[in-house]
N, C-alpha and C positions, 0 to 999 in steps of 0.2 A: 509504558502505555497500558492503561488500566484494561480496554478493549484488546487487546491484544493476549492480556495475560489470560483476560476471558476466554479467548478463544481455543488458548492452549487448555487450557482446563478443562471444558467442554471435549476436546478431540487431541488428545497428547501428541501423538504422531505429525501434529501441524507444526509444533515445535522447530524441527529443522528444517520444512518446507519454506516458515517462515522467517526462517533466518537467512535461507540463502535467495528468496527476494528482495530481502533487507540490502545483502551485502553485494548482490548485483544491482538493485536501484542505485545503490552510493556509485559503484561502476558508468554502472550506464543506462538511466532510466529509460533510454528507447529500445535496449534489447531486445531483438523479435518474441524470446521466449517467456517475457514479462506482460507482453500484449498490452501497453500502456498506452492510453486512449482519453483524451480528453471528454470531461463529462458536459450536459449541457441540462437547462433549465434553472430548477431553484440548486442545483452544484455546479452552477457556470462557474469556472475558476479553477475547478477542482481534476486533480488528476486520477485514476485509478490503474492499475496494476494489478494481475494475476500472481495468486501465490498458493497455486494449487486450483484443483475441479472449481470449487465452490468457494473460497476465499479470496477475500480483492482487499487492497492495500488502497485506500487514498490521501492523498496527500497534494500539498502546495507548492510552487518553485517560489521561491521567497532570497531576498538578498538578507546577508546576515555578516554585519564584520567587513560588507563591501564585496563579498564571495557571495554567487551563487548558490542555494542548500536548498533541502527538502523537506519542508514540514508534514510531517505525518499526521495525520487528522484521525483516520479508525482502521482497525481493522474486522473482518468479519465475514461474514456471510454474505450471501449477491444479496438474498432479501433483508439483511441486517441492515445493509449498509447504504443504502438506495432508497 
């Protein structure tokens, strides 16, 4: 994800914060320490997720293959990505 790579670029150290968002979303997107929250307005539909102080993960629950997944949309900054 091109946003994502941006990010690590920008702030290196985001790197493993944001991996282990990643790989607890796969887990369990409601995990308390993800603070995942349905967004509203012109991103009604859209989910976001904490992946660190200032970075949010958003993305869509989407069927894929007949399975439930999670499409990732951006990642970024609070005013990035909002």
């Amino acid at each position: 994800m091109r946003a994502a790579r941006k990010a690590i670029k920008k702030n290196p150290q985001l790197a493993g914060e944001l991996a282990a968002t990643l790989e607890a979303l796969e887990r369990d997107a409601f995990h308390p320490s993800l603070r995942t929250h349905k967004l509203k307005g012109k991103l009604e539909g859209t989910w976001a997720s904490s992946a660190g102080y200032d970075i949010r993960v958003l993305f869509r629950f989407v069927t894929h293959n007949e399975a439930e997944a999670i499409l990732l949309l951006t990642v970024g900054g609070h005013g990035e990505v909002y």
